[in-house]
C-alpha positions in Angstrom: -70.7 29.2 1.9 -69.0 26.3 0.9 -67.1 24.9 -2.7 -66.2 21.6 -3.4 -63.4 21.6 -5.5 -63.6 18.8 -8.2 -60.1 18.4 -9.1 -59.5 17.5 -5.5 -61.7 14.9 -4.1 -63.4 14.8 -0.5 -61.4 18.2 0.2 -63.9 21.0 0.4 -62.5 24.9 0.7 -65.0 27.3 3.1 -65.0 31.1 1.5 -64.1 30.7 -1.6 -59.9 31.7 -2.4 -58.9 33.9 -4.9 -57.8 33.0 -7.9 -53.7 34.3 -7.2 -54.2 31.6 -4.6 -55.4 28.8 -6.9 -52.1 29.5 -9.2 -49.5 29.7 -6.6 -50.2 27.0 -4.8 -49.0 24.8 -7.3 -45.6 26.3 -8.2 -45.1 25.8 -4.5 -45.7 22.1 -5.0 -43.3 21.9 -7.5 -40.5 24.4 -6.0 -40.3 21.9 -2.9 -40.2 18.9 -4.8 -37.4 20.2 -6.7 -35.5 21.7 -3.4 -35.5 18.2 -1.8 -34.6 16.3 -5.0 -31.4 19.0 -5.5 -30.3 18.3 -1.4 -30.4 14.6 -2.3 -27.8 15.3 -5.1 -26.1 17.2 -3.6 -25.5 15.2 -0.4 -24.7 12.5 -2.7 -22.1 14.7 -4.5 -20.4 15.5 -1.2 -20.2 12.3 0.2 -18.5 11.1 -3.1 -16.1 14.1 -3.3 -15.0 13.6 -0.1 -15.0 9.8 1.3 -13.5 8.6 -1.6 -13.7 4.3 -1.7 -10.7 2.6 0.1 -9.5 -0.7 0.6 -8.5 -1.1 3.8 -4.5 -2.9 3.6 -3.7 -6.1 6.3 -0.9 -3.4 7.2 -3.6 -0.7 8.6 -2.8 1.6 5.9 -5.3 2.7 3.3 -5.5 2.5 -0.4 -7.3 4.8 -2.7 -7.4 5.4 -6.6 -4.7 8.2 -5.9 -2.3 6.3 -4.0 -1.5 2.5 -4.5 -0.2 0.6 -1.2 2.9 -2.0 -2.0 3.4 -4.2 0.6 7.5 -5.0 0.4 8.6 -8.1 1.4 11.6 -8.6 -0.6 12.6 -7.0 -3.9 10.7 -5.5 -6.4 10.5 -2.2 -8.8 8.3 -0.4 -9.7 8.5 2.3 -13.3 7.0 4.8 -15.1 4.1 3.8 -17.6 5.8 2.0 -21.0 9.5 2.4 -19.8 11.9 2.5 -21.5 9.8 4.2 -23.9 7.7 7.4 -23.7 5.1 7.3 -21.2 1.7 9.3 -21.1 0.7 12.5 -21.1 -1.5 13.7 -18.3 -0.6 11.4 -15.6 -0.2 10.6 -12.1 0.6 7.8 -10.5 1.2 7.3 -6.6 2.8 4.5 -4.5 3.8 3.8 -1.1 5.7 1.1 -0.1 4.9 -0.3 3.3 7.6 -3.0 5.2 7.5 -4.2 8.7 8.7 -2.1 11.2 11.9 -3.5 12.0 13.1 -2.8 8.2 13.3 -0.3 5.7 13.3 0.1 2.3 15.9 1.1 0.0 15.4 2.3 -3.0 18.0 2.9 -6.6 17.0 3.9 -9.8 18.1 2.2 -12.9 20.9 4.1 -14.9 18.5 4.7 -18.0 16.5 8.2 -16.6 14.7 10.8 -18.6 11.3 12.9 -18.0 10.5 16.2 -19.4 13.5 19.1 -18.9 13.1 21.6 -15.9 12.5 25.5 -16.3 15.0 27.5 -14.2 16.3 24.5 -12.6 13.1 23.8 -11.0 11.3 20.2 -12.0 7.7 21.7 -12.6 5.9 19.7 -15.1 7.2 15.7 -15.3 9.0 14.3 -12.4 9.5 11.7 -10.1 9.4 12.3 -5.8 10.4 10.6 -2.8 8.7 11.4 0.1 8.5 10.2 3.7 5.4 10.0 4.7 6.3 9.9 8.3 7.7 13.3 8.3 5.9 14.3 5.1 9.1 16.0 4.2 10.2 15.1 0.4 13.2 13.8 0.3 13.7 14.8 -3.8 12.4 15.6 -6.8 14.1 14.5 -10.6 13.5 15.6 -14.1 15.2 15.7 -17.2 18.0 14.3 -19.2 20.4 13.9 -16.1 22.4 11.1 -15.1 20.2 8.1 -12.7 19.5 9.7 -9.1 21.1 8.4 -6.0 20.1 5.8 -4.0 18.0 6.4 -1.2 16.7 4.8 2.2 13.9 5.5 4.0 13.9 6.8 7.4 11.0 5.0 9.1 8.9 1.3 7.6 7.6 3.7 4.7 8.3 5.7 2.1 6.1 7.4 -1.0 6.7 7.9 -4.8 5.1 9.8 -6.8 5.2 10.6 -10.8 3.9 13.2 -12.7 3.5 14.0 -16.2 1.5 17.7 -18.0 -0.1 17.6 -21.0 2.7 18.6 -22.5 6.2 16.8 -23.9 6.4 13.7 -22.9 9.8 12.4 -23.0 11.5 9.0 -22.8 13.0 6.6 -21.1 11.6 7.3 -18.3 12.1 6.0 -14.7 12.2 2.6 -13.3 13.0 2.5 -9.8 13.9 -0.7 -8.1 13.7 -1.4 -4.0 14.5 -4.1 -1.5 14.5 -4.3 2.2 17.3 -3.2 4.5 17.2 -4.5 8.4 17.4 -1.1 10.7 20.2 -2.9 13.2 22.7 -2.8 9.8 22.4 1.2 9.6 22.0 1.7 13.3 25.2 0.0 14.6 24.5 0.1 18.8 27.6 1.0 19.9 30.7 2.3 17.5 33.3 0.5 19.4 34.2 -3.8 18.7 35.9 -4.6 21.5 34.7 -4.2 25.5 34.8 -1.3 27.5 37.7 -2.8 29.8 39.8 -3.8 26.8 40.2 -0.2 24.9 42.6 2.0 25.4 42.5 5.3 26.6 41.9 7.1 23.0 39.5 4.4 21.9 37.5 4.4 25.5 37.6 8.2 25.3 35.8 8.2 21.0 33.5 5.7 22.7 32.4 7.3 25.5 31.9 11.0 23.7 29.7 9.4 21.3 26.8 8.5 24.1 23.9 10.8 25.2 23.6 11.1 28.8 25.2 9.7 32.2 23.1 6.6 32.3 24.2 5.6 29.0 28.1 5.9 29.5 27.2 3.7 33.0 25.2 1.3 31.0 28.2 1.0 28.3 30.6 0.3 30.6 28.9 -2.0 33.0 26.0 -3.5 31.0 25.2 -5.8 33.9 24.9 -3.4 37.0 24.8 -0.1 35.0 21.7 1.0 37.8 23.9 0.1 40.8 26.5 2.1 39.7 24.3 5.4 39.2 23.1 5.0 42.6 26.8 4.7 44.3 27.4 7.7 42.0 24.8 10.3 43.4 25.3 9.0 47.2 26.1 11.6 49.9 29.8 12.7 50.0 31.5 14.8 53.1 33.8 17.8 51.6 36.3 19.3 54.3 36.4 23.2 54.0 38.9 24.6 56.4 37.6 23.4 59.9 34.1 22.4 59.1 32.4 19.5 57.3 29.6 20.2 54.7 27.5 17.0 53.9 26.7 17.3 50.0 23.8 15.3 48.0 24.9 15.6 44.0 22.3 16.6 41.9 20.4 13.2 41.0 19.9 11.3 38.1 22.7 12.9 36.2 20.8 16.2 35.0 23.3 18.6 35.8 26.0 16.4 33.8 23.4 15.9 31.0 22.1 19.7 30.2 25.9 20.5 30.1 26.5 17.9 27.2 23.3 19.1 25.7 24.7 23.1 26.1 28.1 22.2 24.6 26.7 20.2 21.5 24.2 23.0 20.7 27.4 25.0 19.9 29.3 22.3 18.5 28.8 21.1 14.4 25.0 20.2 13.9 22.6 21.8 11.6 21.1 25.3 12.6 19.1 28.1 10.6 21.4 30.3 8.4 19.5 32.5 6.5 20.3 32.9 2.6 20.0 35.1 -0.1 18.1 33.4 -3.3 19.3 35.6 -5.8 23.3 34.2 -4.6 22.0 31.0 -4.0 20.4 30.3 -6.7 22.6 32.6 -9.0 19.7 34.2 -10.7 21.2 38.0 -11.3 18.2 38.1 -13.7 15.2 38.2 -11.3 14.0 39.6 -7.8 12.5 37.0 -5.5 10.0 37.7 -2.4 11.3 36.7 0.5 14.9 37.8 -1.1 16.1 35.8 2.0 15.1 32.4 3.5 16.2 30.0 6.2 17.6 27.1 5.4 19.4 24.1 7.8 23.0 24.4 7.2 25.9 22.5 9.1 27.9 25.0 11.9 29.8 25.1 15.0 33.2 24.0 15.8 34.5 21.0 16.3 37.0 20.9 19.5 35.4 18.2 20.9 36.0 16.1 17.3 36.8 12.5 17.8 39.0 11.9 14.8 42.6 12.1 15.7 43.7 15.4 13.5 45.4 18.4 14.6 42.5 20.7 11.8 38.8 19.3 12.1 36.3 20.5 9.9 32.4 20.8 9.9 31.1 18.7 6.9 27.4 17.6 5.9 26.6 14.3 6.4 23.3 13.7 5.1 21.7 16.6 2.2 18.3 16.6 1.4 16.7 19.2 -1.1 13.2 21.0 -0.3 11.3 23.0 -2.3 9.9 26.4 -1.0 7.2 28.7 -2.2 7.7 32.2 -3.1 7.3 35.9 -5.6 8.8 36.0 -8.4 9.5 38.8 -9.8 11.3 39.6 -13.9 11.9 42.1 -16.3 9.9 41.1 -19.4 11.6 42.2 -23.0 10.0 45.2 -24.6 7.0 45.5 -22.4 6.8 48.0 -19.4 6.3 46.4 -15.9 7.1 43.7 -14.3 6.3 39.9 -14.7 5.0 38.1 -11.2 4.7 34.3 -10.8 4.8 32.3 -8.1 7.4 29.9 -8.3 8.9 27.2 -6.2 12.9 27.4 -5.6 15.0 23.8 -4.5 17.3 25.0 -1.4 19.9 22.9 0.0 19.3 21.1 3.7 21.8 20.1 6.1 20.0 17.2 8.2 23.0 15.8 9.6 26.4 16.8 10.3 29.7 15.5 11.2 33.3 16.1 12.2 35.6 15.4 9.6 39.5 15.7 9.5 40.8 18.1 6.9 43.1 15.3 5.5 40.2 12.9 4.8 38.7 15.6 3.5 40.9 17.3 1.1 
């Protein structure tokens, strides 16, 4: 027997369904429908989340709302919102400057300084950061009522800044941070020595030549224009006369055996190694239990026999400091309540990144 069921026309049902049928089908209707309208929504949400819009730069590098992309072809500066009065609450403002690749960028902040104070000499809530982006190591962070930071320059054609203000506090002047362009041949000198090879004397040849990496270098520096012949006549076949016999001997080629024992000594000698540290002695906080208690840090050591300054006492000195900020337990003793108070908490530790020979006269 068959129905034709009116409410659907020209669709005809043979054996009649039960009524459960007739109710359900519906709600299944309208459970799809509303399963592929949520996936469209939510596909949208995703893509928006996380391919944010860009505006691809003439320099290949990308700019989004969170980061703003300065191309620097001379001098500029750039400041935090209203200086040198208060700026915002609940802000964050990121730039990278960009320069060609045979400069970098040099950057000074203007005497007037002032963002929010720090907490345990840490800057957690309003500060300014220099980053390179290269190495994505940051190269400092600044708060509070201190005097203007120092002046830095980048390593590579790039360098990031980035600001930061809570909800809370807002303080004042400020930051304004002013930058320029610095050709890489006037930090990178080629060769420490003015006049030529054949006109130095003995003590100013000798500095020269200890300052240079490997064999083909020091051939290079002295004979610039047939540095290549004279590695070859250097590795040639010798004949060595040991009692009645002659032993033909090949020298290692290439200079490796020279070079890997320059690299051996000047492992040993003054450049930056891992030295672990205590943080409750290096940050003097007698009043609180970190976790790690202990954590490595890049400090300058070695000796320095093979120093180049003319000085009968040669000392080990950093060159170039950098602060970085590391992650770890706290742990404090909180007044009139039983137990202990955990947090975790960055801590600023002191890197050596370069080091240097330095006579205890200049020092001193």
């Amino acid at each position: 027997m068959c129905v034709v069921i009116q409410t659907i026309p020209s669709t005809a049902l043979c054996d009649r369904q039960p009524p459960l049928i007739q109710m359900i089908l519906p709600l299944l209707f309208l459970l799809a429908s509303l399963l592929q309208q949520y996936g469209s929504e939510a596909e949208s949400s995703h893509v928006s989340k996380f391919h944010p819009p860009s505006v691809k730069e003439q320099n290949g590098v990308h700019e989004s709302h969170q980061e703003k992309i300065i191309t620097v072809s001379g001098e500029g500066m750039l400041h935090s919102p209203d200086f040198p009065h208060t700026y915002p609450r609940s802000t964050v403002l990121v730039w990278r400057l960009v320069a060609t690749n045979n400069m970098k960028i040099q950057l000074s902040f203007d005497e007037k300084f002032g963002l929010e104070d720090p907490e345990d000499g840490i800057c957690k809530y309003d500060f300014v950061e220099i980053e390179d982006p290269t190495e994505k190591t940051v190269l400092g962070r600044w708060c509070g009522s201190q005097s203007a930071p120092a002046s830095h320059t980048s390593k590579g054609s790039q360098i990031r800044i980035r600001f930061i203000s809570d909800e809370y506090f807002p303080s004042e002047p400020g930051f304004c941070i002013r930058y320029s362009l610095l050709p890489v041949s006037v930090t990178e000198p080629e060769f420490p020595a003015v006049l030529p090879p054949a006109q130095q004397g003995i003590e100013e040849l000798s500095e020269a030549v200890a300052g240079l990496g490997s064999v083909e270098e020091v051939m290079k520096y002295l004979e610039p224009e047939r540095w290549q012949l004279d590695v070859e006549e250097l590795y040639k076949p010798t004949w060595h006369v040991l009692g009645k016999s002659f032993i033909h001997n090949k020298k290692a080629r290439g200079g490796a055996d020279l070079n890997l024992l320059r690299e051996e000594v000047r492992l040993y000698s003054c450049t930056p190694r891992n030295f672990s540290v205590s943080l409750r002695e290096e940050l003097k906080r007698t009043d609180a239990i970190f976790w790690p208690s202990c954590l490595l840090v890049k400090r300058c050591g070695g000796n320095c026999a093979c120093c180049s300054h003319r000085c009968f006492d040669c000392q080990c000195v950093p060159a170039r400091v950098t602060k970085k900020y590391h992650e770890v337990l706290l742990l404090k003793h909180r007044s009139g309540v039983r137990g202990l108070q955990k947090s975790m908490t960055d801590v600023l530790l002191e890197h050596h990144e370069e080091c240097a020979c330095v006579c205890k006269d200049d020092w001193d």
